[in-house]
C-alpha positions as CSV (number, residue, x, y, z in Angstrom):
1,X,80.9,-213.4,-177.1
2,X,81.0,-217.4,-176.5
3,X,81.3,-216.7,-172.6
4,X,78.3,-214.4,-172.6
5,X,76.3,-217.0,-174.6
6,X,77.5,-219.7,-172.1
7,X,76.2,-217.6,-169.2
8,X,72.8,-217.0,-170.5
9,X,72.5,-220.8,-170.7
10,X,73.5,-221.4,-167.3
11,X,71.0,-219.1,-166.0
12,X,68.2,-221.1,-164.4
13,X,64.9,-221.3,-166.6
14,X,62.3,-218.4,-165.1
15,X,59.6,-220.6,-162.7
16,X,55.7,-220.1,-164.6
17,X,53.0,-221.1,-163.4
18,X,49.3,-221.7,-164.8
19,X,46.1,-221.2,-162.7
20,X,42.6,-223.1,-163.2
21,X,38.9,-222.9,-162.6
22,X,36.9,-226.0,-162.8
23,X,33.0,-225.6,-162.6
24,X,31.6,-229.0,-163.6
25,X,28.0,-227.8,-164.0
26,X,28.9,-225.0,-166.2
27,X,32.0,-226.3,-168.5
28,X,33.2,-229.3,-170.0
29,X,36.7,-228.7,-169.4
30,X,38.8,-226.9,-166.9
31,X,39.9,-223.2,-168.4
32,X,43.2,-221.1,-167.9
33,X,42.6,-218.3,-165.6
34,X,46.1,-217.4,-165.0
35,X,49.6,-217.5,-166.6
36,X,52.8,-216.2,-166.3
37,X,56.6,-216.6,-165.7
38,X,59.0,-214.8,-163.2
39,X,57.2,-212.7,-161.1
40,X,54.2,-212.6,-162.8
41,X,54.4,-217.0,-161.8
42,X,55.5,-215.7,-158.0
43,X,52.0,-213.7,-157.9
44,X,50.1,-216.2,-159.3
45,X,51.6,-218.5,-156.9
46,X,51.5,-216.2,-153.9
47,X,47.5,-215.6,-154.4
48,X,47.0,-219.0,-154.6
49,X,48.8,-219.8,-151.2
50,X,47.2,-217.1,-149.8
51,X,43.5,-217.9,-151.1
52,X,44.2,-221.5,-149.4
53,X,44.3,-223.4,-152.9
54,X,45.8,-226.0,-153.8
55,X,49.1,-226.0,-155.8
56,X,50.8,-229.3,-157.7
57,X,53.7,-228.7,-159.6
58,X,54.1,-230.4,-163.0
59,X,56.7,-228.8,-165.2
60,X,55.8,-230.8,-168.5
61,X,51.6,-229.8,-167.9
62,X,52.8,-225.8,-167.5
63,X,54.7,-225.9,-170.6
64,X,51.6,-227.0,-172.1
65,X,49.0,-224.7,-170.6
66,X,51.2,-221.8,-170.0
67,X,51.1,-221.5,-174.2
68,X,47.1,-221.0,-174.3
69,X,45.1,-218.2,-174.2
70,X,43.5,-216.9,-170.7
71,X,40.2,-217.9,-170.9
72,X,40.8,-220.9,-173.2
73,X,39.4,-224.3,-172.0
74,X,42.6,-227.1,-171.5
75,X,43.0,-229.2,-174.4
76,X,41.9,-232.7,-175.0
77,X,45.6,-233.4,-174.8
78,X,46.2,-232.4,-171.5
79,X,42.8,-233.6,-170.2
80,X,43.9,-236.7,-168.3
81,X,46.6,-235.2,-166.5
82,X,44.5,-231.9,-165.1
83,X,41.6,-234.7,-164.7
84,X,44.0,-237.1,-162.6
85,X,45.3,-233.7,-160.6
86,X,41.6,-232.7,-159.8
87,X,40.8,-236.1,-158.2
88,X,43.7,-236.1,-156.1
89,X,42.6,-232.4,-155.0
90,X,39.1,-233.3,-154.3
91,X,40.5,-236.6,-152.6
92,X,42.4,-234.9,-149.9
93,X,39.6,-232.5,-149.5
94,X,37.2,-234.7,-149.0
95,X,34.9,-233.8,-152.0
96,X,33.9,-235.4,-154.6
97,X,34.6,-233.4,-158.6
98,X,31.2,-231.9,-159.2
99,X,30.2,-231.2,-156.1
């Protein structure tokens, strides 16, 4: 029973992911259009590469977003960091955020 335990705690933690839409004329905030873990992370993922959009990984900021509703705007607490990300994104895009 302790070796199957120990097992299960070497297995490496399931990859999620979090996907969101930012329309600065029409919302305050950023809001979750996508989450998931295991595969359901590998699609979201996947869809993204394949849709040409940018991806940053930030394993503290999932484990935040990932526990909020789909639809729910990103909290106040998680603001700066998905604000900081966007700039960079728009940066090496050469666009401005809100435009």
């Amino acid at each position: 029973m302790a070796k199957e335990s120990l097992e299960k705690s070497r297995k490496p933690p399931k990859q999620k992911a979090v996907a969101l839409r930012y329309d600065a004329e029409k919302e305050d905030a950023p809001r979750i259009v996508a989450t998931g873990e295991g595969f359901i992370a590998d699609q979201i993922l996947r869809i993204a590469l394949d849709n040409g959009i940018t991806v940053h990984k930030d394993s503290d900021l999932v484990e935040i977003l990932s526990k909020l509703d789909i639809d729910a705007l990103i909290p106040v607490e998680a603001f700066a960091a998905v604000a900081e990300i966007l700039s960079y994104i728009y940066r090496t895009q050469g666009r401005e955020p809100g435009r």
